[in-house]
MARZATOR-908634 format. One line per field, with one value per atom (N, C-alpha, C, CB): residue number from 1; chain; x, y, z. Coordinates in steps of 0.05 Angstrom, whole numbers. Glycine has a CB too. Example, Ala and Ser with C-alpha at 12.3 -4.5 7.8 and 13.67 -1.06 7.14 Angstrom:
% residues 2
n 1	1	1	1	2	2	2	2 .
chain A	A	A	A	A	A	A	A .
x 264	246	264	226	257	273	258	282 .
y -114	-90	-66	-89	-45	-21	1	-12 .
z 156	156	156	181	142	143	157	114 .
//
This chain:
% residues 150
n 1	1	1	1	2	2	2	2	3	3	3	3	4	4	4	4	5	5	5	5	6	6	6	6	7	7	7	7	8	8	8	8	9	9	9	9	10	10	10	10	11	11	11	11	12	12	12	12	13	13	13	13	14	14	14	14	15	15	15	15	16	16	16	16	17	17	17	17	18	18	18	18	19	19	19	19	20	20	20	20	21	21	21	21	22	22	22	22	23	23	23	23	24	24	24	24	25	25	25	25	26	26	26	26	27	27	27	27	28	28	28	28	29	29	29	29	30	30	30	30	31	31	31	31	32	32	32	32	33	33	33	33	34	34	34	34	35	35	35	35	36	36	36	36	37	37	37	37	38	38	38	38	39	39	39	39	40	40	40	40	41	41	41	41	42	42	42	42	43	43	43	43	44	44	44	44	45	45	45	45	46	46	46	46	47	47	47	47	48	48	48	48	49	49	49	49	50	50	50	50	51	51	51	51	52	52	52	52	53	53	53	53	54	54	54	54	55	55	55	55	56	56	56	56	57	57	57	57	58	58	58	58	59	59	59	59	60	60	60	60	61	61	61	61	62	62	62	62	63	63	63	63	64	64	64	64	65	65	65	65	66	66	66	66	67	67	67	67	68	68	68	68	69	69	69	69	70	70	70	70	71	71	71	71	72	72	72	72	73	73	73	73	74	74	74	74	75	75	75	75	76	76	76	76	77	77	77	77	78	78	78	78	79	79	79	79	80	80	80	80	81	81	81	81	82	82	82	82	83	83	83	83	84	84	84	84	85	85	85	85	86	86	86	86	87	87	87	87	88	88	88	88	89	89	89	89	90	90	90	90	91	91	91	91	92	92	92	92	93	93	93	93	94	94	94	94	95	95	95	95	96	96	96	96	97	97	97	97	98	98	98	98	99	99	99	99	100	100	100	100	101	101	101	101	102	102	102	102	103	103	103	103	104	104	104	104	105	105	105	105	106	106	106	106	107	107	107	107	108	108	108	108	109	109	109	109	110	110	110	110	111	111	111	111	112	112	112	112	113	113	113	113	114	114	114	114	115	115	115	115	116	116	116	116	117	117	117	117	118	118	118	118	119	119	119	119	120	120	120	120	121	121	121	121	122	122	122	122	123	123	123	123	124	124	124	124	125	125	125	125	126	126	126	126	127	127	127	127	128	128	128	128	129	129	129	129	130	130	130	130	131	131	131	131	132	132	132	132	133	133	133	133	134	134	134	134	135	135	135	135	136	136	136	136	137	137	137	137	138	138	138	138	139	139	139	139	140	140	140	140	141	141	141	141	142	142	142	142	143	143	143	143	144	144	144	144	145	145	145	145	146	146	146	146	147	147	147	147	148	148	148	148	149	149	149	149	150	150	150	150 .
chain A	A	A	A	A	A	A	A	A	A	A	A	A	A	A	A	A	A	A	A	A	A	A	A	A	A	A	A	A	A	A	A	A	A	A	A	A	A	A	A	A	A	A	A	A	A	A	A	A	A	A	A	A	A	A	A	A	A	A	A	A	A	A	A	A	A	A	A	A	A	A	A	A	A	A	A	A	A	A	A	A	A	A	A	A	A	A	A	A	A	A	A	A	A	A	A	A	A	A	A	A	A	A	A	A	A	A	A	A	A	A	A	A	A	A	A	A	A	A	A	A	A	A	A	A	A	A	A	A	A	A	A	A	A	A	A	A	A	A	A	A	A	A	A	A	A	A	A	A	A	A	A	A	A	A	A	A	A	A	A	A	A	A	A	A	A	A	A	A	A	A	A	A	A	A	A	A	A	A	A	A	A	A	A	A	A	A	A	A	A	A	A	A	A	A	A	A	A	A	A	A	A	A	A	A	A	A	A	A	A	A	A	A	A	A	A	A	A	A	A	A	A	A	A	A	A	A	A	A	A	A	A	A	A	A	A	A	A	A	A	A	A	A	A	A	A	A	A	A	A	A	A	A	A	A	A	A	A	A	A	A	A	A	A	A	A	A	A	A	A	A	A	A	A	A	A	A	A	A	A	A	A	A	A	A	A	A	A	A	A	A	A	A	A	A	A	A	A	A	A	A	A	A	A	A	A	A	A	A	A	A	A	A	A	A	A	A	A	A	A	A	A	A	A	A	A	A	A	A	A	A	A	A	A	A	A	A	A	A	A	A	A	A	A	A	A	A	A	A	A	A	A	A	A	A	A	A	A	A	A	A	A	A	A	A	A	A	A	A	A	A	A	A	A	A	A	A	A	A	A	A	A	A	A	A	A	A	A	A	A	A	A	A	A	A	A	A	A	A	A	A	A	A	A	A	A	A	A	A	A	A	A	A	A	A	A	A	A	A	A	A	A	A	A	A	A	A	A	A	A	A	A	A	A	A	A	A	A	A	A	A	A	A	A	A	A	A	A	A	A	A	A	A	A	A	A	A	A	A	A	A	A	A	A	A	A	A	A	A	A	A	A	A	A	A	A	A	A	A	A	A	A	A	A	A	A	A	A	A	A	A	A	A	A	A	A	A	A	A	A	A	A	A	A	A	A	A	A	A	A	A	A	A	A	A	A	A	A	A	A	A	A	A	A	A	A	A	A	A	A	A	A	A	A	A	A	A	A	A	A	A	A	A	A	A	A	A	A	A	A	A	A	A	A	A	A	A	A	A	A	A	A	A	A	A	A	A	A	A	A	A	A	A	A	A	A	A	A	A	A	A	A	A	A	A	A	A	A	A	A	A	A	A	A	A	A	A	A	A	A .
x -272	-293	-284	-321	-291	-276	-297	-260	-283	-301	-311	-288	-327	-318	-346	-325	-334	-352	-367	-331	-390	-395	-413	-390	-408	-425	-444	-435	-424	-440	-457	-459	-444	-465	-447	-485	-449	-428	-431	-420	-414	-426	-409	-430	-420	-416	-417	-433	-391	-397	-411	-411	-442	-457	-476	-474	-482	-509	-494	-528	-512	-517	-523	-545	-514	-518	-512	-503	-541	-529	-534	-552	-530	-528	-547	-528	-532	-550	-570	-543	-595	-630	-633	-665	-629	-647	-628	-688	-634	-624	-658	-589	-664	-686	-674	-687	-688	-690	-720	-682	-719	-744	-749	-746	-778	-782	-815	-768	-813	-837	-854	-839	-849	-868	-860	-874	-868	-856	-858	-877	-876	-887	-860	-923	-859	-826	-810	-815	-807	-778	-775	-781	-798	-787	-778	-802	-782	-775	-750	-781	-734	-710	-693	-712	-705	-690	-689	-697	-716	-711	-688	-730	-689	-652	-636	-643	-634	-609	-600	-616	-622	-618	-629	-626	-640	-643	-662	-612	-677	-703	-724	-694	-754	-776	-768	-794	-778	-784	-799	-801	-794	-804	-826	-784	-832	-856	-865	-853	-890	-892	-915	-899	-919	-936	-944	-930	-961	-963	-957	-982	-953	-944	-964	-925	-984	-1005	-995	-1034	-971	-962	-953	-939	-940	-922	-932	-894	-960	-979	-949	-1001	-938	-918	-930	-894	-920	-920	-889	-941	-891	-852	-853	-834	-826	-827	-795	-831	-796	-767	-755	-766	-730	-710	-691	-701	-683	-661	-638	-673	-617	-593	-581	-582	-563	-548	-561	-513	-538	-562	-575	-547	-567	-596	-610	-596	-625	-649	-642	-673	-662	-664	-695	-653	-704	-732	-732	-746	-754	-765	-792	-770	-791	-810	-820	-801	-857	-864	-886	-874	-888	-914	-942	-913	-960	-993	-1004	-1012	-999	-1014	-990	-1037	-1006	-982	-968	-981	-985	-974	-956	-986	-942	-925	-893	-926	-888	-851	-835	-828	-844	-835	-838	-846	-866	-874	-861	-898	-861	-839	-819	-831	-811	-777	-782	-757	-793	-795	-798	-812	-803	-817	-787	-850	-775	-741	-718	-723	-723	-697	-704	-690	-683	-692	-690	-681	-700	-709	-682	-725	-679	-647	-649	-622	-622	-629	-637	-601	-645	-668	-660	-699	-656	-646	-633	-675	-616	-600	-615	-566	-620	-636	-619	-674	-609	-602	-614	-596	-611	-629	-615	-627	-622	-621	-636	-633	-617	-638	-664	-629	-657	-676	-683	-669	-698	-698	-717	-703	-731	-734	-714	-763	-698	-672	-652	-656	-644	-639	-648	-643	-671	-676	-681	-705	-680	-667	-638	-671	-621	-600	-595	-590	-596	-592	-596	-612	-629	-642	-616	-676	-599	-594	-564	-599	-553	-532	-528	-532	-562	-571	-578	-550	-585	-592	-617	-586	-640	-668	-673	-683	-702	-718	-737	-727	-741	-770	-799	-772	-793	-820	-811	-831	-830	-823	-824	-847	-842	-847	-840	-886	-833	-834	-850	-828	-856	-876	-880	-868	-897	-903	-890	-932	-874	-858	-868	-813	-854	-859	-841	-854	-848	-829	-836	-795	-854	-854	-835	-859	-832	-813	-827	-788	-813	-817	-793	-822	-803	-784	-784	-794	-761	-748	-736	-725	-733	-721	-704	-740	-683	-663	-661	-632	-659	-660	-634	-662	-630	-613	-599	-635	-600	-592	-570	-627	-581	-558	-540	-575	-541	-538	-522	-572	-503	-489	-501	-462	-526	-546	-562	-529	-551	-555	-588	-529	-608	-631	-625	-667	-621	-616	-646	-590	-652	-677	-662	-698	-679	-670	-697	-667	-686	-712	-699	-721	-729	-724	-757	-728	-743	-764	-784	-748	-811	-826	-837	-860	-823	-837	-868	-834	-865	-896	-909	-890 .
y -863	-855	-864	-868	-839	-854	-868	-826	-881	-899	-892	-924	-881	-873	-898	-823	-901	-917	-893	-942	-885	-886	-889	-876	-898	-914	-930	-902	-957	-978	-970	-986	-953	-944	-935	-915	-943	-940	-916	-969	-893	-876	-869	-850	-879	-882	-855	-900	-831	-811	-798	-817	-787	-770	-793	-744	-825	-833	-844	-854	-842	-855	-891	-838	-912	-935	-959	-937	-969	-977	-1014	-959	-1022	-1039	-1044	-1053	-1073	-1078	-1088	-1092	-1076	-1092	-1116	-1075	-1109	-1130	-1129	-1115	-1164	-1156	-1166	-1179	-1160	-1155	-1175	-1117	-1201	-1213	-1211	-1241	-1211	-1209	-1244	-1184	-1250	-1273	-1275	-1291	-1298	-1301	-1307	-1317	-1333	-1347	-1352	-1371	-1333	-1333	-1367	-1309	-1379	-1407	-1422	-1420	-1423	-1439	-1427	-1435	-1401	-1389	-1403	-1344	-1394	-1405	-1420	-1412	-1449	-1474	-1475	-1485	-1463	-1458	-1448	-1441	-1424	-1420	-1436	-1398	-1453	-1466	-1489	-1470	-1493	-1523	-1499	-1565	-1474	-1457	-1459	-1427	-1439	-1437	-1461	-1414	-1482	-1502	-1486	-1511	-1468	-1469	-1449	-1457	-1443	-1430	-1407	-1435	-1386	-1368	-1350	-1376	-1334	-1319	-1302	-1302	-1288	-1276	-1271	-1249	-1267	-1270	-1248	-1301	-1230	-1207	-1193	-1193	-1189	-1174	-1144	-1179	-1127	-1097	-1082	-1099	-1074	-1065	-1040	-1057	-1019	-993	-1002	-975	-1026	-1034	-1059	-1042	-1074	-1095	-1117	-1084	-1123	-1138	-1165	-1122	-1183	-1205	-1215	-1235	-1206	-1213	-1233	-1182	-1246	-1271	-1260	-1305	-1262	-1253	-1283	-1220	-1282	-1295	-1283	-1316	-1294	-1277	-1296	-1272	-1281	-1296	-1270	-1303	-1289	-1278	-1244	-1284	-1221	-1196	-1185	-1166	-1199	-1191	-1205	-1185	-1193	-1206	-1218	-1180	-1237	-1233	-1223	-1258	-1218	-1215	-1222	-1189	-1241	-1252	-1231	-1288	-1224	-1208	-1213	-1182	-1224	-1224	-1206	-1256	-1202	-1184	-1196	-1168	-1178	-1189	-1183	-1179	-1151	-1145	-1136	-1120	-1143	-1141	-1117	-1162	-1092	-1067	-1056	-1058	-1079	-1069	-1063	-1091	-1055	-1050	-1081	-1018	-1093	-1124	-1136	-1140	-1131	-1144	-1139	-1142	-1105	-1092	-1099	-1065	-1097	-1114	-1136	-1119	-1158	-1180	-1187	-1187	-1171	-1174	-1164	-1149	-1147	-1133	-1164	-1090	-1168	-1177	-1215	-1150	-1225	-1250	-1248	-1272	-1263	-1265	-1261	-1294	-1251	-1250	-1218	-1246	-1215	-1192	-1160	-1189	-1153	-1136	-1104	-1153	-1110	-1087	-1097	-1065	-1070	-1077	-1060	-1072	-1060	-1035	-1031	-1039	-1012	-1003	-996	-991	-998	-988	-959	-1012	-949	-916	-905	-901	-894	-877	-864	-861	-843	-828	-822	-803	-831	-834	-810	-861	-795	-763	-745	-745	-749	-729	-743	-716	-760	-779	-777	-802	-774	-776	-739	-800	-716	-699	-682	-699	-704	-700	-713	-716	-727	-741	-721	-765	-718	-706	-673	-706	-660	-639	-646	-616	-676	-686	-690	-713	-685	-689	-717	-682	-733	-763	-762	-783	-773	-766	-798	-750	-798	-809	-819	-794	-844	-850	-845	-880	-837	-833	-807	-859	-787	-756	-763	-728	-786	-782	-818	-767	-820	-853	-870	-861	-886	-911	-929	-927	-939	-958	-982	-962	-1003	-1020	-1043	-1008	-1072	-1097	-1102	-1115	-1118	-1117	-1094	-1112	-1079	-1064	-1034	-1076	-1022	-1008	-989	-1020	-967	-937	-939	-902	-931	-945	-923	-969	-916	-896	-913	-871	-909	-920	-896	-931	-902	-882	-888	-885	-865	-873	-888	-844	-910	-933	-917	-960	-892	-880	-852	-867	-856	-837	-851	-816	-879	-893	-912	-906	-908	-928	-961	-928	-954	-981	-991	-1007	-987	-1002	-992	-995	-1010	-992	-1001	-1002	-977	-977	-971	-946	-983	-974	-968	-999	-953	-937	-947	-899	-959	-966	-957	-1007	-943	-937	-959	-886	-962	-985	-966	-997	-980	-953	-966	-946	-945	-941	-948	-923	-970	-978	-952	-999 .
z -2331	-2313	-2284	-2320	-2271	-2240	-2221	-2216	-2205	-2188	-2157	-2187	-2145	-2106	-2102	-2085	-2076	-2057	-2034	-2040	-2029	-2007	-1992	-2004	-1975	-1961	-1969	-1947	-1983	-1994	-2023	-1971	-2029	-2051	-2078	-2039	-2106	-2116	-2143	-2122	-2143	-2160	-2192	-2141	-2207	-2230	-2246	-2237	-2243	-2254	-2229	-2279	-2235	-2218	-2205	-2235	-2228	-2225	-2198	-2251	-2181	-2155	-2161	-2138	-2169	-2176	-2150	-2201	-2142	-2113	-2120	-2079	-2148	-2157	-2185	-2138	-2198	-2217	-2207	-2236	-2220	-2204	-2217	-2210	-2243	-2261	-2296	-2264	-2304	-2332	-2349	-2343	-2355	-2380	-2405	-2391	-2405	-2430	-2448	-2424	-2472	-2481	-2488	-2507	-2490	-2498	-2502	-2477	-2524	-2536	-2521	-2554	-2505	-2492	-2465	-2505	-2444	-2415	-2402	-2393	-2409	-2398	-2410	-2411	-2428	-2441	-2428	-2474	-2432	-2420	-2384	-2420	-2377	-2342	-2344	-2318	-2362	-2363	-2357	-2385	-2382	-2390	-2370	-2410	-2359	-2335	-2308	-2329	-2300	-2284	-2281	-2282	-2312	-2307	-2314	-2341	-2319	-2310	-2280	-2314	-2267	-2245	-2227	-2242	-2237	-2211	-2192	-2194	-2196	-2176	-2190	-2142	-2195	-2195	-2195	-2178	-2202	-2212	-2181	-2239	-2177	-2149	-2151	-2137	-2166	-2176	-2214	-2160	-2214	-2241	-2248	-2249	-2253	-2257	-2276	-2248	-2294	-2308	-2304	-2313	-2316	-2330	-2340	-2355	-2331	-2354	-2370	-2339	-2353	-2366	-2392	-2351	-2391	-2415	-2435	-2402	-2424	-2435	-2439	-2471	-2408	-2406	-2390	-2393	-2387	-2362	-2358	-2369	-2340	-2326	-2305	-2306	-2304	-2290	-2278	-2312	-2249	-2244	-2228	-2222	-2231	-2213	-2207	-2221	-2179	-2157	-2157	-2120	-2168	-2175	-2155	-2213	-2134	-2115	-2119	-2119	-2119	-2103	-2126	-2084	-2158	-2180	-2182	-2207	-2198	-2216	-2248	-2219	-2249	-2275	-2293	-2284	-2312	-2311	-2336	-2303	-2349	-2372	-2373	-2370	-2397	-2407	-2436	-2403	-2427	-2463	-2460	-2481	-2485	-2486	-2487	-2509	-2474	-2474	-2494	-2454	-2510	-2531	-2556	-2521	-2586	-2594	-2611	-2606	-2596	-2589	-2573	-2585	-2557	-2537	-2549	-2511	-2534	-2548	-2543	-2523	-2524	-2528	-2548	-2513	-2561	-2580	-2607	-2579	-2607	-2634	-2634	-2637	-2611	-2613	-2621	-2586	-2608	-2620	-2652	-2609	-2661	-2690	-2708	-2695	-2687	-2703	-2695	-2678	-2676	-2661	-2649	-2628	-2649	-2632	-2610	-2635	-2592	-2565	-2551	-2557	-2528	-2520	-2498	-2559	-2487	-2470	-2485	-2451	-2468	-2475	-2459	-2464	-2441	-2426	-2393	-2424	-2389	-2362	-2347	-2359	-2310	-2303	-2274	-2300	-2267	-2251	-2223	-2262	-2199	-2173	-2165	-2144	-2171	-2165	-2143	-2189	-2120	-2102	-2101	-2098	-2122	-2127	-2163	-2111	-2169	-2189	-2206	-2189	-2193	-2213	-2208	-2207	-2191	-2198	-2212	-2171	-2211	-2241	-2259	-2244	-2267	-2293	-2300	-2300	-2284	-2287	-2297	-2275	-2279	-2269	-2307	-2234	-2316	-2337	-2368	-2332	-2367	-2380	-2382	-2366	-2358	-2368	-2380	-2347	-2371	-2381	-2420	-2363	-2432	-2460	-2462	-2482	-2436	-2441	-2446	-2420	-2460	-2458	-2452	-2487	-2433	-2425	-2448	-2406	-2439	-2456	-2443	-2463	-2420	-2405	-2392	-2381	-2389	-2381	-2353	-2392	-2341	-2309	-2306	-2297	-2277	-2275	-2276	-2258	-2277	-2283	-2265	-2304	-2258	-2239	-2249	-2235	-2248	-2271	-2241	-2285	-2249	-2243	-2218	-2267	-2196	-2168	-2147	-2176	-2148	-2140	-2135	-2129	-2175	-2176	-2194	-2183	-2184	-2208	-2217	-2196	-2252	-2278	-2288	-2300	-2307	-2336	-2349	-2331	-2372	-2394	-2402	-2415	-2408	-2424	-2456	-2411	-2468	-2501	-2505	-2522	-2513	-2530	-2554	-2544	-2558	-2582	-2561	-2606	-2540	-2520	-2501	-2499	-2505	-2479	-2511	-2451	-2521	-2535	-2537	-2521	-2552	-2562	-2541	-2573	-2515	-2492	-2482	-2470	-2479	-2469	-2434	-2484	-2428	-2391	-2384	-2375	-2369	-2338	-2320	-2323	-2302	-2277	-2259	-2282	-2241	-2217	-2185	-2216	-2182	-2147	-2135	-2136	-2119	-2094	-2087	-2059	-2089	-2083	-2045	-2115	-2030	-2009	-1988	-2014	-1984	-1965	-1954	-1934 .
//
């Protein structure tokens, strides 16, 4: 797969990828997990929010220009929670910052990648979210986030 730069922006194939946003760990109990991360990283946690699209509560930290985001579930209908019930606690998903992210998930969709959400989502940080199917994306569940605009 070839690599171009331009202008600070790095394009992976077609996707426009202008870095990694976030890596997605899942976890039982966000109140423990910060813990854990706080003697990782030696400092607090920067914001902490619930998800209602996804009955999530996320706790992010800013490690140089990513994130990281701890995610447990509120109800135990959420897909955090299913996973949880398949898998042990551990990363969960990688998410990408994408320009534009409905011609992405177009641009994708005609590539035969399918979406888990037909339209974007209001997601945590102040971001519109896609999920790509983990069954098109070699196991991997990718998010796609664009910054949503003041």
């Amino acid at each position: 797969m070839e690599l171009f730069l331009l202008e600070g922006t790095q394009v992976f194939g077609a996707i426009r990828v202008r870095k990694i946003e976030h890596i997605g760990i899942a976890v039982k109990d966000i109140e423990a997990s910060n813990k854990v991360f706080v003697k990782i990283f030696g400092k607090e946690s920067y914001k902490s929010e619930p998800v209602e699209s996804e009955s999530v509560i996320t706790s992010f930290f800013q490690v140089g220009e990513s994130k990281i985001e701890l995610v447990a579930a509120t109800d135990l209908s959420s897909s955090i929670a299913k996973y949880l019930d398949k898998n042990r606690e551990g990363m969960h998903h990688i998410a990408f910052d994408v320009a534009d992210i409905e011609a992405e998930m177009k641009r994708l969709k005609s590539e035969g990648i399918r979406t888990l959400n037909d339209k974007p989502k209001q997601g945590a940080d102040n971001k519109l979210i896609c999920f790509l199917h983990p069954k098109d994306t070699n196991g991997v569940l990718i998010e796609l986030c664009q910054e949503i605009e003041r």
